[in-house]
C-alpha positions in Angstrom: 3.4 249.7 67.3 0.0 250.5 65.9 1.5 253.2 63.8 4.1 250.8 62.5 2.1 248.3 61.6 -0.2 251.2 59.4 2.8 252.2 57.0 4.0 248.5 56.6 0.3 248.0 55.7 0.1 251.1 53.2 3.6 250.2 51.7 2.2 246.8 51.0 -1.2 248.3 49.6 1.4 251.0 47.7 3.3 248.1 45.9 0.1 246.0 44.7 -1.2 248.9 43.3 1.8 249.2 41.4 2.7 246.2 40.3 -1.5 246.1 39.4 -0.5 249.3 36.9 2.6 247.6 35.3 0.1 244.9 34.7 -2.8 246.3 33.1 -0.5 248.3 31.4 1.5 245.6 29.7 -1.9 244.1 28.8 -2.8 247.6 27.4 0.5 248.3 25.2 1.6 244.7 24.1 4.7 244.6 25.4 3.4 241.2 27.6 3.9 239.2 24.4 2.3 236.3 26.8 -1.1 234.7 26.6 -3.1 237.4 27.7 -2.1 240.0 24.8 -4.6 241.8 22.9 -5.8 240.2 19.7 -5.6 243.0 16.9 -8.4 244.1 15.0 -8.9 242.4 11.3 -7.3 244.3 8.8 -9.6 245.8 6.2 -9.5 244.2 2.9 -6.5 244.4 0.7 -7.4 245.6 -2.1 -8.6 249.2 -0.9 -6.0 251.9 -1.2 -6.3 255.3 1.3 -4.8 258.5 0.2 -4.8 261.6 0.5 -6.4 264.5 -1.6 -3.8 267.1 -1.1 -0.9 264.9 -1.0 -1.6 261.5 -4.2 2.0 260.4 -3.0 0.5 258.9 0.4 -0.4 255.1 0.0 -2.1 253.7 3.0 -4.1 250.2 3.5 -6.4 251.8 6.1 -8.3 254.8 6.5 -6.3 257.4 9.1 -4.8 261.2 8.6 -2.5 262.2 6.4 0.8 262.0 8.1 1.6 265.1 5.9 -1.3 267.8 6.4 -3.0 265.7 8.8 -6.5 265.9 6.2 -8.7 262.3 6.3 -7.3 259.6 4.0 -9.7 258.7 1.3 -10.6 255.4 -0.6 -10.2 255.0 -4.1 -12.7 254.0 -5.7 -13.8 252.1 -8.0 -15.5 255.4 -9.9 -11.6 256.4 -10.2 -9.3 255.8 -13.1 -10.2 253.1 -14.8 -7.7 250.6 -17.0 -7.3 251.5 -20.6 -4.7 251.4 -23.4 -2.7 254.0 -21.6 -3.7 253.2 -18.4 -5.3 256.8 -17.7 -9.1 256.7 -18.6 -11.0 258.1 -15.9 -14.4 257.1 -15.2 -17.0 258.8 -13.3 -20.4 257.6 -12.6 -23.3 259.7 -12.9 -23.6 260.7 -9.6 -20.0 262.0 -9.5 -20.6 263.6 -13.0 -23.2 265.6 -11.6 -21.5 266.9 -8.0 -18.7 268.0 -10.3 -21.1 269.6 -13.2 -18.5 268.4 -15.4 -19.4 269.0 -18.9 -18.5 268.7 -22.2 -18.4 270.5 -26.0 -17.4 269.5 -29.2 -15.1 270.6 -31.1 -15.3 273.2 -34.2 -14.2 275.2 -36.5 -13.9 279.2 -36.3 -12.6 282.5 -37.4 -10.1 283.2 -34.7 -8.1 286.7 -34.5 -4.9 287.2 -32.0 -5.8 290.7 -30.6 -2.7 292.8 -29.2 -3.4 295.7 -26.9 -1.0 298.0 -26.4 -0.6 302.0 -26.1 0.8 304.9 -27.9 0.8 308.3 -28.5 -0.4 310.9 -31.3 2.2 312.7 -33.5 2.3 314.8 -36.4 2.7 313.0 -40.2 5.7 314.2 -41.0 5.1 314.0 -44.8 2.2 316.7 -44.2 4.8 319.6 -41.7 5.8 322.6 -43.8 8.7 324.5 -42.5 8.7 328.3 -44.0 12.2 329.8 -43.4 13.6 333.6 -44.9 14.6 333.6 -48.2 15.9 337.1 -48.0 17.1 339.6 -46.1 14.5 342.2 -44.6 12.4 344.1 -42.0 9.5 342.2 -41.2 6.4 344.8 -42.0 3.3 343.3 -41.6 2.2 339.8 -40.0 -1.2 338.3 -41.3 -0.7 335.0 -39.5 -0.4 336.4 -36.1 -0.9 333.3 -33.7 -0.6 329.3 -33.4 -3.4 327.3 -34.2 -4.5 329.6 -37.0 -5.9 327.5 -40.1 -4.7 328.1 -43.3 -5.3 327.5 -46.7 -3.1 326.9 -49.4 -1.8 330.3 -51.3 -3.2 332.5 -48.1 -0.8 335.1 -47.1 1.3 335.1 -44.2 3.9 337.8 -43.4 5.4 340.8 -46.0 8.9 341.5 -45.5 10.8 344.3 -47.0 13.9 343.7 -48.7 16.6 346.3 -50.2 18.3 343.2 -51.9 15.0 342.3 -53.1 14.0 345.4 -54.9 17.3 346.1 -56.4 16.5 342.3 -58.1 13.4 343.5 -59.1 15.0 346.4 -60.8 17.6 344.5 -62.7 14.2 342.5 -64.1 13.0 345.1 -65.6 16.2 346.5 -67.3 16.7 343.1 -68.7 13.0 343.2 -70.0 14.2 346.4 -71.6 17.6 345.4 -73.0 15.5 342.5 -74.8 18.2 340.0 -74.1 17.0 336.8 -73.7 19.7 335.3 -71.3 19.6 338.7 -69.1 15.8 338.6 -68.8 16.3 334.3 -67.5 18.9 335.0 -64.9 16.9 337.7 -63.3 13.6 335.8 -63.6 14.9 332.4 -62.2 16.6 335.1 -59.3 13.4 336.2 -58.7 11.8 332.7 -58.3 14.4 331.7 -55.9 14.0 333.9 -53.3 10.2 332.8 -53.0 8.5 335.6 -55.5 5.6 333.9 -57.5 5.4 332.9 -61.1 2.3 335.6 -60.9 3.8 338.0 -58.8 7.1 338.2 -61.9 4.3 338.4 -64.1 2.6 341.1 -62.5 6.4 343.3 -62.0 6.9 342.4 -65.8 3.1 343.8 -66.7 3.4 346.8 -64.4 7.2 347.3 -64.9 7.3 349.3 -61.0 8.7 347.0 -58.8 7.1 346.1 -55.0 8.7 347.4 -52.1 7.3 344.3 -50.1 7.6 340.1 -50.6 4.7 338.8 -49.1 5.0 334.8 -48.2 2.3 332.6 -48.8 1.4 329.4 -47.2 2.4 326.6 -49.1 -0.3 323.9 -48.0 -3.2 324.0 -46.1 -3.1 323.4 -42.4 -2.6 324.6 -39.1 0.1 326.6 -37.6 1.9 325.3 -35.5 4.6 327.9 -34.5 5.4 331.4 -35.1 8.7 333.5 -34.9 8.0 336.1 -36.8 7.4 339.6 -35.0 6.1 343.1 -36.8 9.1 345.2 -36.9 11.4 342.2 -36.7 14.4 341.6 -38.4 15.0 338.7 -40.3 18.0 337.3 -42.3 18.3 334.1 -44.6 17.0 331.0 -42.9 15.4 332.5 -40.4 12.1 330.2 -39.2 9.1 331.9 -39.6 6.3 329.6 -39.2 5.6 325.2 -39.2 2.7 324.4 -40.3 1.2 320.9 -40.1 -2.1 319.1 -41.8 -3.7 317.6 -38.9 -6.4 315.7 -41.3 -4.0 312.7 -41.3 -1.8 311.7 -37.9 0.3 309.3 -36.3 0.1 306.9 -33.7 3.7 306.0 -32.3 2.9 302.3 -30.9 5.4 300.4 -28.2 5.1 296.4 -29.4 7.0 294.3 -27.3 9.6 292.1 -28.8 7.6 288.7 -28.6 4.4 290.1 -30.3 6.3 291.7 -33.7 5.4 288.4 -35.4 1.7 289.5 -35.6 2.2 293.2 -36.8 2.2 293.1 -40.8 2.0 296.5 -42.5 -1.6 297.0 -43.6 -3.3 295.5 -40.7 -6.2 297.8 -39.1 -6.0 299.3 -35.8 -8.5 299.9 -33.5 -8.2 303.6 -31.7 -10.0 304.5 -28.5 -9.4 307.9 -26.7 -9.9 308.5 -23.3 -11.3 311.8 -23.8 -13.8 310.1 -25.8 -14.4 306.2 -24.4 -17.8 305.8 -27.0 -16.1 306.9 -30.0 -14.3 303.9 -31.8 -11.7 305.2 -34.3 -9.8 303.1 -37.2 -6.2 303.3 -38.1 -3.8 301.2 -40.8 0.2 300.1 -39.6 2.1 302.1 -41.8 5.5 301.3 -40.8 7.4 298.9 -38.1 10.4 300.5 -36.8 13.6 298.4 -37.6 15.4 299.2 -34.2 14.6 297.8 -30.6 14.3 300.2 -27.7 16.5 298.5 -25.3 15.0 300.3 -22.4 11.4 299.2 -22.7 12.4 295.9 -25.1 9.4 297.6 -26.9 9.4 298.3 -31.0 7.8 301.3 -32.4 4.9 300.7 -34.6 3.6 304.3 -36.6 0.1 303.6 -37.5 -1.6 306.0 -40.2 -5.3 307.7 -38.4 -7.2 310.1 -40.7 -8.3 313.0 -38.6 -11.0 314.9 -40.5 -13.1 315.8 -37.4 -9.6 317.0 -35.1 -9.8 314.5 -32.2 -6.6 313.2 -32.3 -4.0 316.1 -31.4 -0.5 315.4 -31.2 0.8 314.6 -27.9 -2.7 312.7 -26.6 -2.5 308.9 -25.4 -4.2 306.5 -26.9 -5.2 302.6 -26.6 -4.9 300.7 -29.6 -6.1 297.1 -30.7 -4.3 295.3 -33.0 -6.4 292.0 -34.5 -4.1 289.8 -36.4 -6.5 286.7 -38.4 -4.7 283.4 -37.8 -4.7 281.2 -40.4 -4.7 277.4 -40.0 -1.2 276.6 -38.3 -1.0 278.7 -36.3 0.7 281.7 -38.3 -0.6 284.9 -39.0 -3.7 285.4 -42.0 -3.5 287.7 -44.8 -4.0 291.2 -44.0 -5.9 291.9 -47.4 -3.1 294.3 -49.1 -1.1 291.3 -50.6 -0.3 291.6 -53.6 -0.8 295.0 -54.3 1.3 298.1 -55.2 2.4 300.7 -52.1 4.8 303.6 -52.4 8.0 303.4 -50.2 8.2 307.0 -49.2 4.6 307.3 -48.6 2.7 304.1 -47.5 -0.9 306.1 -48.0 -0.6 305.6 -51.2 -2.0 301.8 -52.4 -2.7 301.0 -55.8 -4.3 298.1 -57.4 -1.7 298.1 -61.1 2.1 298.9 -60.6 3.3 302.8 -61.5 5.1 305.7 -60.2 4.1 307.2 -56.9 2.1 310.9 -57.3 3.5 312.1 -54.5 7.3 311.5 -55.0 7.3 309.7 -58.7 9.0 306.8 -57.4 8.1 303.5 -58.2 5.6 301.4 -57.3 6.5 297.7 -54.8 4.0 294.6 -54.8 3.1 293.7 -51.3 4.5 290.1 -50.8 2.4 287.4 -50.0 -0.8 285.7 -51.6 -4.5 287.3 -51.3 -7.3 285.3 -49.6 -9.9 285.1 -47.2 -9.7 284.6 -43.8 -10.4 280.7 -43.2 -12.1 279.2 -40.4 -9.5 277.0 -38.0 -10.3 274.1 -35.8 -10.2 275.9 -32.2 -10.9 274.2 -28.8 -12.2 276.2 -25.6 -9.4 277.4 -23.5 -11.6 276.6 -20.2 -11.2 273.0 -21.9 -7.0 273.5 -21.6 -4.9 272.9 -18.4 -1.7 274.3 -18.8 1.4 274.3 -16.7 3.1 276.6 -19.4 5.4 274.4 -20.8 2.5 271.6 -21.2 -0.7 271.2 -21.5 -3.9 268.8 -21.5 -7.2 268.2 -22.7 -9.5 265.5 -21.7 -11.8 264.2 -24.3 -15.0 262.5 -23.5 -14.8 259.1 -25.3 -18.0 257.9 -24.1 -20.5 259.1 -21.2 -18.6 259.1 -18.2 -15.2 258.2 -19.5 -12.3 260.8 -20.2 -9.0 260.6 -21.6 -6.7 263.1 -21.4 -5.0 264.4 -24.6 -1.8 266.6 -25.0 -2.3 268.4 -28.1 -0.8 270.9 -30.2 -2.1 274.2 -29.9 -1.3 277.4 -31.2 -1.4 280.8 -29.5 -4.5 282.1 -27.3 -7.4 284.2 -29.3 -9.5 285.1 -27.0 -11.1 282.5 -25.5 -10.0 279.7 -27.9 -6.4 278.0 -29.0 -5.9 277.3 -32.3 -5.9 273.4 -33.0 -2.5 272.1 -34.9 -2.4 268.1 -34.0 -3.9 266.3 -31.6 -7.4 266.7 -31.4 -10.0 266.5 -34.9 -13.7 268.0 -35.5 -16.5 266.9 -33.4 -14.4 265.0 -30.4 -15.9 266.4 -27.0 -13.7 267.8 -25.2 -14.0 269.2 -21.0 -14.5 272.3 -20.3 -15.7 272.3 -16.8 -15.0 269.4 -14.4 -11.4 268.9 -15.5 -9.4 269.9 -12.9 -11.3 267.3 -11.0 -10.7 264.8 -13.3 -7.0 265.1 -13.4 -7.0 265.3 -9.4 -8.2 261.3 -9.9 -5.1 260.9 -12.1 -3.3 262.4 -9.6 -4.4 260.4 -6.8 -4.0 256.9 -8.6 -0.5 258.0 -9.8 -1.4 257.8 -13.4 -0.2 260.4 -15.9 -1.9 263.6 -15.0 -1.0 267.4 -15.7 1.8 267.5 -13.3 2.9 264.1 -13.7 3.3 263.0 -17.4 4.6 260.1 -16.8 3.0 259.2 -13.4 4.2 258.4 -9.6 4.6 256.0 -7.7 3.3 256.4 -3.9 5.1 255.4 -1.1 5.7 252.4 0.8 4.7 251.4 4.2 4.9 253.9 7.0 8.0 255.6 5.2 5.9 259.4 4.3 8.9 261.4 4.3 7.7 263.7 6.6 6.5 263.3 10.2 3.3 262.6 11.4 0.4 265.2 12.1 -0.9 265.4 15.6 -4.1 263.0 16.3 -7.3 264.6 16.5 -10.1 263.9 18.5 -12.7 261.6 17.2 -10.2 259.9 14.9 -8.4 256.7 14.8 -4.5 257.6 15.1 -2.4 255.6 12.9 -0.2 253.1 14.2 3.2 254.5 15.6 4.5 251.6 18.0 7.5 249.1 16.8 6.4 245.2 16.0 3.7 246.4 14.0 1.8 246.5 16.7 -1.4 249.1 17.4 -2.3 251.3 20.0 0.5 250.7 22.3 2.5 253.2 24.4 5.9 253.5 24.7 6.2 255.5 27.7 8.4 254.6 30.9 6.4 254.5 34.1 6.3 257.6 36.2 8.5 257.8 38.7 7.4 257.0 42.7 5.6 260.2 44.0 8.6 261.0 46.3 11.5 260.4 43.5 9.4 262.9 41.2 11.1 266.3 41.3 11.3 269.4 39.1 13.9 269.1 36.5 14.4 265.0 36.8 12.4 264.8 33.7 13.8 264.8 30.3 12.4 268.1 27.7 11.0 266.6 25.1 12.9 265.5 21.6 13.2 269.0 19.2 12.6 266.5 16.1 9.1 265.0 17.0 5.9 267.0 16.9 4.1 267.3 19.9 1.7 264.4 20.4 4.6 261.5 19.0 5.0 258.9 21.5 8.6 258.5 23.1 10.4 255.3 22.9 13.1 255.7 25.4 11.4 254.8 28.2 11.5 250.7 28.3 
């Protein structure tokens, strides 16, 4: 009886607790919409808008986390865009100024140069390469010239060949020289001349009147050799190659420009030469010629720039790096160069002249340069720390007074270095930002003004509708309100089960499409 009388008293003790627990949790959650709910805390004041630094588009009325990222909300404050004709003026007291070392320059004019680095490689000027062939057709005697990279000098011998054909020529020379016929003694002389005999060496046969057993070939200009295939003992007919010889004073360098940089490669523009053989020596070329064909492959045009090579450190074959520096003119275009207007030889672009005339080299004529002569000019140019660019847009922010900043989407032209070429937009002596302004736009940003990534501004979002689901709460912080009614700090959650209707597998998994931590509202 006693034992009875125990459970009825501990089922009776069981229940109070129970219904105790619904009670204080109703008074807890708000769901006992009687007279002993919870009175909510005062909202904060209206006017104060919470955000959130890495997302602008979050617009809270109470400080909280990000339901994004989860990062602290934070005010805006008054030291945040300010009103102004276009509604994006920031302003930034001095104590913000100076956590942001935001400064300012103003604006001025320069000499700017667009510098184009590409590579290339060294060849031979093909207008200086001498090809010696057989004229007739011998036994190669004697070779004076008996390896490559010999240097020669203009009338030094080379190689004597002995001819039958030759000396029967010579023999016919002299019987006309005899016969006293005028016509006889011309044919033979101008047969003479043809196969590569000298205007002295005719004279000489004439003076002597024996004729040589042996045509010795002389070098036609002064260089190096390049090749030889000629052998003692050797047998040669017409044609034949014999050597290539080359003046190395005066090279190529076989540039690859890519397609979007041809606009700043002018004939006449110097070239900067460094070798990696030799990274102190600095070395000066001219363009000579831009190729008119694209290489499909690379997308790349060749570019032959003119060297001079009088000490022999450019050989043919070596890589170089070259530096193109193209003046920029105001506009944006390229400057003059300094040849316009004066007179350059189409077959031979070494050769510049001030007056009009026929080239020395090949007697053709003379054509003008186009384009007008002038200085280079300084150009209004504005710090590119002071651009933010997107790379279809960009922005400056000029400093209208201490501590206010408008931003400014000029015209610029292309980089030089480290300044832009001013077109519209901006004038002499504003004060632009050139450190600081990526913070300055982030206030833009935040306020949903125009800003770099927002011309035309955005608007943030609406009530508790983030697009995204909330980040877990973290300890220490207030957890934004998730509860229906507009009510805070409530629970949702169905009581637990008796202790003895509790078993594995009776609750539900969790929803797939909450983060942990959401509160579960199918429990009422």
């Amino acid at each position: 009886m006693s034992t009875l009388r125990s459970r009825w008293i501990g089922a009776a003790l069981t229940a109070a607790g129970v219904a105790l627990g619904f009670g204080a949790r109703g008074l807890l959650s708000g769901h006992d919409h009687g007279e002993q709910q919870v009175a909510a805390p005062a909202p904060p004041d209206a006017t104060t808008v919470w955000t959130c630094s890495m997302h602008p588009q979050i617009r809270m009325e109470r400080p909280g986390r990000c339901p994004i990222c989860g990062m602290d909300l934070v005010p805006i404050t008054p030291e945040g865009p300010a009103d102004g004709p276009d509604g994006a003026v920031v302003a930034l007291g001095a104590h913000a100024r100076a956590m942001a070392r935001v400064e300012a320059v103003p604006l001025e004019e320069r000499l700017l140069w667009r510098e184009l680095r590409t590579v290339g490689k060294v060849a031979l000027d093909e207008t200086a390469v001498a090809y010696i062939t057989a004229r007739v057709e011998g036994r190669v005697d004697q070779v004076f010239a008996d390896f490559p990279g010999t240097v020669v000098e203009r009338g030094d011998h080379l190689v004597q060949i002995y001819s039958p054909d030759l000396y029967a020529t010579q023999q016919e020379y002299l019987a006309s020289l005899r016969s006293g016929i005028p016509a006889a003694i011309d044919a033979a002389r101008r047969r003479l001349l043809l196969w590569g005999i000298t205007e002295a060496q005719v004279d000489e046969i004439a003076r002597t009147g024996a004729p040589q057993v042996h045509l010795t070939v002389f070098a036609p200009m002064a260089g190096t050799i390049l090749e030889k295939g000629v052998r003692p003992g050797q047998y040669v007919r017409v044609g034949d190659p014999l050597y290539t010889i080359a003046d190395l004073s005066r090279v190529w360098i076989v540039l690859e420009v890519y397609e979007d940089d041809l606009a700043w490669v002018r004939f006449g523009q110097p070239v900067e030469l460094r070798l990696e053989g030799f990274p102190a020596r600095r070395l000066e070329g001219a363009v000579g010629f831009v190729e008119p064909v694209l290489t499909e492959e690379t997308r790349t045009v060749r570019v032959r720039v003119m060297a001079p090579n009088d000490e022999g450190l450019l050989r043919p074959g070596m890589f170089v790096q070259a530096t193109i520096r193209a003046p920029i003119a105001g506009g944006g275009e390229p400057g003059p160069t300094g040849l316009e207007g004066r007179w350059v030889c189409p077959m031979h672009p070494m050769v510049i002249q001030a007056a009009p005339g026929p080239c020395p080299l090949c007697g053709m004529d003379l054509v003008q340069v186009p384009g007008a002569a002038g200085p280079h000019e300084p150009v209004l140019a504005v710090p590119t720390e002071a651009v933010l660019t997107t790379g279809r847009r960009q922005l400056v922010f000029v400093e209208e007074a201490p501590g206010r900043y408008r931003p400014v989407e000029p015209s610029l032209g292309p980089r030089a270095g480290d300044f832009h070429p001013v077109l519209a937009g901006l004038r002499a002596g504003q004060r632009v930002v050139v450190r600081g302004n990526f913070l300055i736009d982030s206030q833009l940003q935040i306020s949903g003004r125009p800003s770099l990534l927002h011309p035309e501004g955005h608007a943030g979002a609406a009530g508790h509708d983030h697009g995204g689901p909330p980040a877990p709460p973290r300890a220490g912080s207030p957890a934004p309100a998730t509860g229906h009614d507009g009510h805070e700090g409530h629970e949702d959650r169905a009581p637990p089960p008796a202790h003895d209707e509790c078993h594995e597998g009776d609750m539900p998994p969790p929803p797939l499409d909450r983060p942990a931590g959401q509160h579960h509202h199918g429990g009422h």
